[in-house]
C-alpha positions as CSV (number, residue, x, y, z in Angstrom):
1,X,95.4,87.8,78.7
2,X,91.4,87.7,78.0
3,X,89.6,84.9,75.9
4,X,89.9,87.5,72.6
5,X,93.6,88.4,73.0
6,X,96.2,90.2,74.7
7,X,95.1,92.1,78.0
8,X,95.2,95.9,77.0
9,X,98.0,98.2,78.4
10,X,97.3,99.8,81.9
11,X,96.7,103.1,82.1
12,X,98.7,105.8,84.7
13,X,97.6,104.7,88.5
14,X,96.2,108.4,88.7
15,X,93.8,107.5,86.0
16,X,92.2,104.6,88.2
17,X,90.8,106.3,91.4
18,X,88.8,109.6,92.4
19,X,87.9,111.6,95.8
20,X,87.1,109.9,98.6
21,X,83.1,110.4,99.8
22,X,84.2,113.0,102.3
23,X,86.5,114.6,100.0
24,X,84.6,115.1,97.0
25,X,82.4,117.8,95.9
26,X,78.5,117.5,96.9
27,X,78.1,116.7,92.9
28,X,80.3,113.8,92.9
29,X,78.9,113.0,96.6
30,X,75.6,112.9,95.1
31,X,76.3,110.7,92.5
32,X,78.2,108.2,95.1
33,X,75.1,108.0,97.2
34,X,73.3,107.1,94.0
35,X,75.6,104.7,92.1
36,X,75.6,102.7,95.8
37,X,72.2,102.6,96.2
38,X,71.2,101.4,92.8
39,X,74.1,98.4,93.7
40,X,72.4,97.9,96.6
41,X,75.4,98.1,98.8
42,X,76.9,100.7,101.4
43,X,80.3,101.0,99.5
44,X,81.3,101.5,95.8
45,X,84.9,100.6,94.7
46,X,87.5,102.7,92.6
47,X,86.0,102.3,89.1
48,X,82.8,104.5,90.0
49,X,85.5,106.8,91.5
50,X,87.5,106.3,88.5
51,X,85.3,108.3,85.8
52,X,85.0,111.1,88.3
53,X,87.7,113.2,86.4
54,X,85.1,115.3,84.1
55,X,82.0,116.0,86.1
56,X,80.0,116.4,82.8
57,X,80.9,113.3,81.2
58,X,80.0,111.4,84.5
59,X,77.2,113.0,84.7
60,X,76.4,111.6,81.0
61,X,77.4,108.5,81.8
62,X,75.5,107.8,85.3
63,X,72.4,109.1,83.2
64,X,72.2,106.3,80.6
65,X,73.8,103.7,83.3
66,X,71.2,104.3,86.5
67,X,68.1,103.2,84.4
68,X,69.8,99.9,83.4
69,X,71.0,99.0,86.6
70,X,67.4,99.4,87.9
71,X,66.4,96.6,85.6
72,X,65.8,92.7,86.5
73,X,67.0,92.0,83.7
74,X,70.9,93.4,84.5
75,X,70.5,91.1,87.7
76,X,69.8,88.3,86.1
77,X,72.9,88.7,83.9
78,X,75.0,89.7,87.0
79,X,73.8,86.3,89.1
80,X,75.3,84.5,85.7
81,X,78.7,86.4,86.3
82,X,78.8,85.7,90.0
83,X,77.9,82.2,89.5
84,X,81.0,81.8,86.9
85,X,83.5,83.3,88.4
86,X,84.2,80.4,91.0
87,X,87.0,78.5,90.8
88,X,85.8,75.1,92.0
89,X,88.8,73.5,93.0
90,X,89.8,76.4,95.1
91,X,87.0,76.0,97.9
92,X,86.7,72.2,98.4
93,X,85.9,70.9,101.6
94,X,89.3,70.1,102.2
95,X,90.6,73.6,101.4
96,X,87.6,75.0,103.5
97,X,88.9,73.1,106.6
98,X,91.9,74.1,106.3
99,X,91.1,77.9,105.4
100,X,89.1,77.5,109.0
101,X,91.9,76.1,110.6
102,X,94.2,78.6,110.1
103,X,91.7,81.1,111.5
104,X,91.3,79.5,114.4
105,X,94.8,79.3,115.3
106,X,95.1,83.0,114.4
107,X,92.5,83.5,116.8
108,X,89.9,85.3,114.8
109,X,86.8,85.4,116.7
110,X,83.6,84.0,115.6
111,X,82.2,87.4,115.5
112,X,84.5,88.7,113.2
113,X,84.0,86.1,111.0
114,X,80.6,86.9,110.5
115,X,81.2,90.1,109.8
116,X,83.9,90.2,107.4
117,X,81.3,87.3,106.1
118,X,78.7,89.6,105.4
119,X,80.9,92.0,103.8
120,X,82.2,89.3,101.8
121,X,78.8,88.6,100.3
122,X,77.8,92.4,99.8
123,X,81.3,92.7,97.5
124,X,80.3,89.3,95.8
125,X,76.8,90.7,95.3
126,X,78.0,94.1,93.9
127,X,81.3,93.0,91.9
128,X,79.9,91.4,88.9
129,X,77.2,94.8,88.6
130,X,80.6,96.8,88.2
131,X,81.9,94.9,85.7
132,X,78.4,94.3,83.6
133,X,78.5,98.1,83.9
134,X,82.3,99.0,82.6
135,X,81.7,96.5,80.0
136,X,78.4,98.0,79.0
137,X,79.9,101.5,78.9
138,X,83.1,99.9,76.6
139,X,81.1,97.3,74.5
140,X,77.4,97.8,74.1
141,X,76.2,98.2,70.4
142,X,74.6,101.9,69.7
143,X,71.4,100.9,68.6
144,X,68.7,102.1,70.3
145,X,66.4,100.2,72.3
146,X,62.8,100.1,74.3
147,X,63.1,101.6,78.4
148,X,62.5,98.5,80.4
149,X,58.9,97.5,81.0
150,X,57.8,98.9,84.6
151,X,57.6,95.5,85.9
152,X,61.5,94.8,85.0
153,X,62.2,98.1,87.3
154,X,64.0,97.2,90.7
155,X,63.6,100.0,93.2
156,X,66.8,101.4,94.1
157,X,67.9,101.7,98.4
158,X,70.6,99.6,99.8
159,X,70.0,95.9,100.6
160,X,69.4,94.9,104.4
161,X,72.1,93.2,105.8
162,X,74.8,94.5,103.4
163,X,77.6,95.9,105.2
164,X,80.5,97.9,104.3
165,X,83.7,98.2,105.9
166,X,86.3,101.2,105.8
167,X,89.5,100.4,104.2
168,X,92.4,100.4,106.2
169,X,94.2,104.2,106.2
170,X,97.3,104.5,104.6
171,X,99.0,105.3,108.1
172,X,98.0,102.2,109.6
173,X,99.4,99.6,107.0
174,X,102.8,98.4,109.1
175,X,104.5,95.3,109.5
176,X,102.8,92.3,107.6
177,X,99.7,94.0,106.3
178,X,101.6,96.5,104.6
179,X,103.2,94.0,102.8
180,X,100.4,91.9,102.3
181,X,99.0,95.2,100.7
182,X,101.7,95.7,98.2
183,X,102.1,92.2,96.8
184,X,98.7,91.2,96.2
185,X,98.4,94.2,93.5
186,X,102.0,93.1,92.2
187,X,101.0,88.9,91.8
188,X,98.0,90.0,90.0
189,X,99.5,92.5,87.6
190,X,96.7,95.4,88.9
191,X,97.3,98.9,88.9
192,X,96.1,99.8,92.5
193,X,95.5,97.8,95.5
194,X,91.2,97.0,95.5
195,X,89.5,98.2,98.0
196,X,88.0,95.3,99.3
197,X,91.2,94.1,100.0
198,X,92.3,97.4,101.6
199,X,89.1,96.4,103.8
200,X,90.2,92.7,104.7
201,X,93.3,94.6,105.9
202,X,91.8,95.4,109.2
203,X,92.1,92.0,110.0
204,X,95.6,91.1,109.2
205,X,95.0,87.6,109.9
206,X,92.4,87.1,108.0
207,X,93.7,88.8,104.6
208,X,97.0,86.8,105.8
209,X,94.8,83.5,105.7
210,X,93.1,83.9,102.4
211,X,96.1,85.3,100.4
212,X,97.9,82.1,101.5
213,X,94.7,80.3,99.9
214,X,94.2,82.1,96.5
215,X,98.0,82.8,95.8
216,X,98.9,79.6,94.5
217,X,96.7,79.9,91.5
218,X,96.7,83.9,90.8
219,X,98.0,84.0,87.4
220,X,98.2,80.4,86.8
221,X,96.6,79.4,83.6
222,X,93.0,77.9,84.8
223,X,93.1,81.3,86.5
224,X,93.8,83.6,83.5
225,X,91.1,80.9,81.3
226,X,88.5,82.1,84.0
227,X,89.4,85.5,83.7
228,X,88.7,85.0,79.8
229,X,85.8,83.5,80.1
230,X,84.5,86.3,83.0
231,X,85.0,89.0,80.3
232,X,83.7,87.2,77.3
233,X,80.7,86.2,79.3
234,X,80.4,89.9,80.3
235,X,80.4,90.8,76.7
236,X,77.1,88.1,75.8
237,X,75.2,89.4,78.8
238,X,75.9,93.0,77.8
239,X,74.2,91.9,74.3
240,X,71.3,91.1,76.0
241,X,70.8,94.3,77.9
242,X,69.4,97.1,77.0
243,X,71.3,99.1,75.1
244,X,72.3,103.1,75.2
245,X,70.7,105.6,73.5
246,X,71.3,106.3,69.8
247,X,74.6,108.7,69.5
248,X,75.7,107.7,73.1
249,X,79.1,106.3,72.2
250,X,79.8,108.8,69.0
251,X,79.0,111.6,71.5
252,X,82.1,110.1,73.7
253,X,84.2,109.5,71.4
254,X,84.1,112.8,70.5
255,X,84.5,114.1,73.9
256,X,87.9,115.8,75.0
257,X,88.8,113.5,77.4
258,X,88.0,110.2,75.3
259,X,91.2,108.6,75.1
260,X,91.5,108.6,79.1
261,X,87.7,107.3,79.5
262,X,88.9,104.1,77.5
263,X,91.7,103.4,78.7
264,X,90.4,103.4,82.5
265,X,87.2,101.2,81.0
266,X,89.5,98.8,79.6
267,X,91.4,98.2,82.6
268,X,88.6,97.5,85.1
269,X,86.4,95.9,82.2
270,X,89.0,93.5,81.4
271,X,91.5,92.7,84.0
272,X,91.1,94.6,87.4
273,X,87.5,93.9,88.2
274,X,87.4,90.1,86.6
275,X,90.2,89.5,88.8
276,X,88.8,90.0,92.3
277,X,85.5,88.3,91.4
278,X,87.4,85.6,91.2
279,X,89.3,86.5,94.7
280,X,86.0,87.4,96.3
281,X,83.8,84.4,94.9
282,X,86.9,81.9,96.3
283,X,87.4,83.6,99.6
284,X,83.7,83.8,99.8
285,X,83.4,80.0,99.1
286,X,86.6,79.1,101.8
287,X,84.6,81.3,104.1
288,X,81.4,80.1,103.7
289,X,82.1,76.6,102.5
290,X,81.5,75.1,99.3
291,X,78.0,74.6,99.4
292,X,77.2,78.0,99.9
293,X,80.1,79.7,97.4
294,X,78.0,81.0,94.3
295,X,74.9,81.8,96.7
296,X,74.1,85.7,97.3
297,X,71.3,86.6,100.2
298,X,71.3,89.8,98.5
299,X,69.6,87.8,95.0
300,X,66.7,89.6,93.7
301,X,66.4,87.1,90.7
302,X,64.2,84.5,92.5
């Protein structure tokens, strides 16, 4: 359920994901390498995968969205999403103790902590880009509008310090991480396990410690209001941006594959990806403690 209504129907799980990097064709490898630099992070998740399925209309789309996510502007509007999607309760110092505690007696090193910290804040740095982008692409008017001035422009390249790591293989998720793997998607109502938490799954104990922590409130209504409020807030910042150029949106929906197109947008734009901003910005937050929950090193608006 969003802020405007019922949550729209998911579309087929083959819809929702494309080639791997190393599987796909030096095109769609190309556009990858692109898409991740202009987040500023080593990793993209499935929605830039996900509209993959036609390489022209990709192609089309990553034309009018690479400008825009070049622009200070879009960050400023994605610092607004990140800084919303926190769930205050969820990472009081209480709740940060005990999140710490429970590594500790799993044994998690310090040094892996830091690591699966930094990749923690490269995912709540790029998360709320995605979504400003799959909203854009759904929701943007079809006016046209100015190219940002050349001091708006951010130069694309990866940020340093933002790290990636490789999501667990299907062959090694046995035992409790398998599990862990197949109800998160289930509580939440998604489609397809998210990669980020296909990443956490290298270190069982740690995805055991913060599922314990968020799923108590997955779902629950303060939950789905934030979700609501995620999206509708997506929406106002997408009225701020830029928009595409004129005939952008009649020239899709006149494309062959047009029905597919919005049904995967809607899903990530209005349930998938507002979901594990939420996840990320509390696990971030029991990580890192409160203080530092809504903060990004990886900030480009100051």
């Amino acid at each position: 359920m969003t802020a405007n209504g019922p949550t729209p129907d998911p579309p087929p799980t083959a819809w929702l994901d494309g080639p791997a990097a190393g599987e796909a064709a030096p095109a769609i490898s190309a556009y990858y390498d692109d898409v991740a630099a202009h987040l500023r992070v080593p990793f993209l998740g499935p929605f830039w995968r996900s509209l993959t399925f036609e390489p022209s209309l990709v192609e089309s789309l990553w034309a009018a969205l690479s400008a825009l996510l070049s622009t200070r502007a879009f960050e400023r509007e994605a610092v607004a999403l990140r800084r919303a999607a926190l769930i205050d309760e969820a990472v009081t110092m209480p709740s940060h103790q005990a999140f710490k505690a429970d590594l500790v007696r799993a044994e998690v090193d310090f040094e892996m902590r830091e690591r699966i910290g930094n990749y923690n804040a490269a995912v709540h740095y790029a998360l709320p880009k995605t979504l400003l982008a799959a909203t854009w692409l759904e929701t943007s008017p079809v006016t046209s509008s100015a190219p940002p001035a050349p001091s708006e422009a951010l130069p694309p390249g990866v940020a340093a310090g933002a790290v990636a790591v490789t999501p667990l293989p299907p062959q090694a998720r046995r035992g409790r991480v398998a599990e862990l793997l197949e109800e998160i998607p289930r509580v939440h109502g998604h489609q397809l396990t998210d990669e980020y938490f296909l990443a956490l799954g290298r270190l069982p104990d740690y995805l055991n410690a913060a599922w314990n922590a968020i799923r108590p409130i997955v779902r629950d209504e303060p939950y789905n209001e934030r979700v609501g409020g995620i999206v509708d807030l997506a929406v106002a910042g997408v009225a701020r941006l830029p928009a595409p150029p004129v005939g952008f949106h009649e020239n899709l929906a006149r494309h062959a594959e047009a029905a597919r197109l919005r049904a995967v947008l809607a899903y990530f734009s209005h349930r998938h990806l507002p979901d594990i901003l939420l996840d990320v910005a509390i696990i971030k937050g029991l990580t890192d403690g409160p203080e530092r929950a809504q903060w990004s090193p990886f900030d480009l608006t100051d």
